[in-house]
Structures are given as C-alpha cells and as structure tokens.
Steps between C-alpha positions, in 0.01 A plus 500: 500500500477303157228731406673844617770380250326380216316880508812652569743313185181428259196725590160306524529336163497171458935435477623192642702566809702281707734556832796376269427771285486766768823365623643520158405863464701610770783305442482735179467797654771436772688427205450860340561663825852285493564592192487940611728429777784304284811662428642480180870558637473245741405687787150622674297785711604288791871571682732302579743541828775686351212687263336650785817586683616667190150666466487638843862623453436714225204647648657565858727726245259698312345552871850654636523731184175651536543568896877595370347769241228626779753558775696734243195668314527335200235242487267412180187607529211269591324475135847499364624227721211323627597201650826624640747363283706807595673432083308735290698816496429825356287620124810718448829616643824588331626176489175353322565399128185398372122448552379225682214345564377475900284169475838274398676732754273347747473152373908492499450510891293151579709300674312207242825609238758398778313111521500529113867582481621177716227267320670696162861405688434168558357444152790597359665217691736771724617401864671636784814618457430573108521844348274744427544866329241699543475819275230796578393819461410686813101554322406197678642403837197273561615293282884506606402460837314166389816362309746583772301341761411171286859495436631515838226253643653257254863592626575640137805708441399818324684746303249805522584787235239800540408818249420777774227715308153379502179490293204697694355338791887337552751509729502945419490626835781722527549447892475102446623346160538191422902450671348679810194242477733189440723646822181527653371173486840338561520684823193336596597172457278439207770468222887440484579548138644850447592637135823383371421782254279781369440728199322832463192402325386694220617549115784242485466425887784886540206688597401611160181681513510611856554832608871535715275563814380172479817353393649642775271330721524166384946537513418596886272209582737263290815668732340502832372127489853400360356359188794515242381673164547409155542782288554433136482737158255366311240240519674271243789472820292493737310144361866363447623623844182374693506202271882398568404522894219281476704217329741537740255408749440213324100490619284176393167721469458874468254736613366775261269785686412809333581675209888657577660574134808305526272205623240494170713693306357683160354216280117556521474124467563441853116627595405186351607309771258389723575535906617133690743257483641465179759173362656677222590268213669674121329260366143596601238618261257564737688743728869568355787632620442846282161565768753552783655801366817633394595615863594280835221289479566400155851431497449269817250329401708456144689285734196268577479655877145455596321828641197629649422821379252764652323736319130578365348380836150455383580202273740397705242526804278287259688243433678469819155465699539801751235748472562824364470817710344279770608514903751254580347122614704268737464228167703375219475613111328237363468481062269248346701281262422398202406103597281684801313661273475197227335312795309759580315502172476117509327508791254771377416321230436216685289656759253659166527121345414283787238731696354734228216601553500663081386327189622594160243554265 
C-alpha cells in the first residue's frame, strides 16, 4: 500500500514519503473541499427544517401555475419554460414595457432565492411579527413569489405594493397578470399576503408608454381582484405618494424587485447598485446614499432602512451562489467568503510547499 502511494503522490523518484505525510495531504485537500462548500453569509448548500419546507413550498406553487396555465391554454412553452416554473410569461403583449432577458426570467424562478431571502431576513436581524414592505414590478414574479413566501415562513407582516406592467418574459399574459397570479396562489393556500396597493407600471408607474388597450387591461385585472389602484399625475407624486405609504407602514427592512419608475426613479446612478442586502449608511464612501436613486428606494433608504434590492440577476446570481439559468436543486445558495477563500489559498500553498514535487532553478 506504502508503495501504491509513494507512486501515486511522488512518482518513482527517489522523495521521501511517510504515512504522516499522506495523512497530512488529505487533511489539505479535505480542507479545500471545505473551503467550496462554505458560505460566506452564514449559511450552506445544505437545508435546514424550515429551509426545505420553505423550498418545497415555493415549488409546490410554480407546479400549480403551470397545471393552472395548461388547463386554460395558456401554458409556456417547453424551451421557454423548461423546468416548469409556470413564471416566465410572454416575449410581448400589450402590457409589456420593455425587453427582457429570458435566462434571469428563469433564474428568478429557483426556489434557491426564497432560502436566500430568509437567510437575507435573518441577517438583517428581523423576527416574527416585524415588518416588511415589499415593492415590485410584475417583470419578475419569481422573485416576488420568493420574498412573500420567506416572509410569511418567518411570520413577517408585509405591506406588498405592485406596478402591474411587466418586462418580457414577466408576469404579461393578458389572461393571467400578476393580481390574477397573486389571487391565484392565495387561493391555493400558498400565500396570504394580498396587495394593500398597486400602480400601473410604466412611464411614471400611470401607464405611460402603453397603449389604452393594455391599460385597459391592467385597470380590469386591478378591479376584478379588488386590488385598490393608485393613480397619480406625474411620477414626481407618485414617489411621494408611494413613499408617504411606506413610512406609514413603518417597515424595519424593504424589499426592492424590478425596475418600476417610481421605485428607481430617474437618477442613472441607481444602476450602480449592486443586487442584495444593502445597510445604507450617509456616511458611506463605498456605497452612498446617492447609488439608491432619487425615487422610493432612495428616499427610504435616506432614512437608514436596510433593503434588498433585485435586479441584474447575473451578478446577483454570482454573488448570491445560485446558478444562473440552471434547473432548480432541492439545496441552499451557498457564496464563498472572503476568509473561505483566504484559507483556501493557504492551504494550496501549503500542499505545493510541503509535497512538491518542483525545483526552482
């Protein structure tokens, strides 16, 4: 056996070799492999109770929508939606306001974001009972779905304030928007929170841009699910309107998904920010206040309200650790921190000091 290893580590040269050093070795490699699966927001790959039962909830979900959309002719098809998500909506419709892309479409749908939402929740130090606002656009109801079920696992109370029109690939379906959707699901048994408010979507979040057939529809779908909506003049209302409510609420933590206007308002600063959970502090260098925007998300977080804000999904894939365009695994996000990764490069320099088999010449 000595012999198999001594070929196997050093070749047939003449190295020293020793079972301590064997043992060594894979201590450093089990040590590397550790260092892959660490988390550097203090979670893992691996579930915990209340992860998986969150998990499986949000997938039981996307599993009703899709038999939902089939049973009424509607359904995505396969290379659209391939792993049944029954979330991606439509490339266009007339209540589409801008191109989207389909492989963050997709990636909004693994249940993974719902586990990173409550391990994003609990960083933030909420508990039951706290509140929660939760501000979206309807271009990506994978991710809303996520939020509102992290937030009701944790017994949250959430103020949810929706823009109607979607990106493409959204919530665009004319027979199922996103209040239909939300009724949907809340029929099912799979959320409880329904929309204290909505807004149109579009220029200024009053429709602007969309033509009045597609206003029309998203009025109708706002009336028949008895979803109150907030009609304003202008954007620069609508932020203080939406704003004022929001306050009222008097949330600990709010939740930023999409791109609505009134949300990120007009300062071209705001696609600076990076996706996550976000502290803000005025007196950051790093990240200040001015990279929120001059719209809702700016003003609250003026007030120091910390936020997790979704948008460009690749990075935010990235750094999150949950694979993008991928099919949904029954497994935690799981990011490498930084000390992970410092150890990691100890113990590769270790393993090319203490067993090299090099000589610099």
């Amino acid at each position: 056996m000595e012999e198999f290893f001594r070929k196997l580590l050093f070749g047939d040269g003449a190295s020293s070799f020793s079972m301590r050093g064997v043992l060594g070795l894979v201590l450093l490699a089990a040590l590397l492999v550790l260092c892959t699966l660490g988390d550097g927001t203090g979670g893992g790959v691996r579930l915990s109770r209340e992860e998986e039962r969150l998990w499986d909830r949000v997938r039981a979900a996307q599993e009703v929508l899709v038999t939902e959309r089939e049973a009424r002719g509607i359904a995505s098809p396969k290379e659209v939606d391939p792993w049944g998500t029954g979330l991606i909506g439509l490339e266009w419709s007339v209540v589409t306001t801008t191109l989207g892309d389909l492989e963050a479409k997709r990636t909004s749908c693994d249940p993974r974001w719902a586990v990173r939402v409550l391990r994003w929740f609990k960083e933030a130090g909420l508990a039951q009972g706290d509140r929660v606002a939760i501000l979206s656009s309807a271009s990506f109801p994978g991710f809303l779905l996520a939020a509102l079920a992290a937030a009701e696992e944790m017994g949250l109370s959430v103020l949810l304030a929706p823009s109607l029109a979607a990106s493409t690939w959204g919530a665009n379906v004319p027979e199922l928007l996103l209040p239909d959707l939300l009724t949907l699901l809340r029929r099912h048994g799979f959320l409880r929170t329904a929309p204290a408010f909505c807004t149109l979507g579009g220029d200024g979040e009053t429709g602007g841009g969309l033509a009045a057939e597609g206003v029309a529809l998203l009025r109708e779908a706002a009336r028949r699910n008895g979803v109150p909506l907030l009609a304003e003049e202008c954007l620069e209302m609508m932020v203080a309107e939406k704003t004022r409510r929001v306050l009222a609420f008097d949330p600990k933590l709010v939740v930023q998904i999409g791109g609505s206007h009134a949300n990120l308002g007009t300062d071209p600063d705001v696609t600076l920010l990076p996706g996550g959970l976000h502290f803000p502090e005025a007196s950051s260098r790093r990240m200040p206040v001015s990279f929120y925007g001059n719209g809702v998300l700016g003003k609250l977080a003026g007030t120091g309200l910390p936020v997790i804000h979704f948008l460009n999904v690749r990075d935010l894939a990235r750094r999150s650790g949950i694979p993008f365009d991928k099919a949904p695994e029954r497994k935690g996000p799981a990011t490498r921190g930084r000390l992970g990764a410092a150890v990691g490069l100890v113990a590769f320099a270790l393993g090319l000091t203490l067993f090299s088999r090099w000589e610099l010449e």
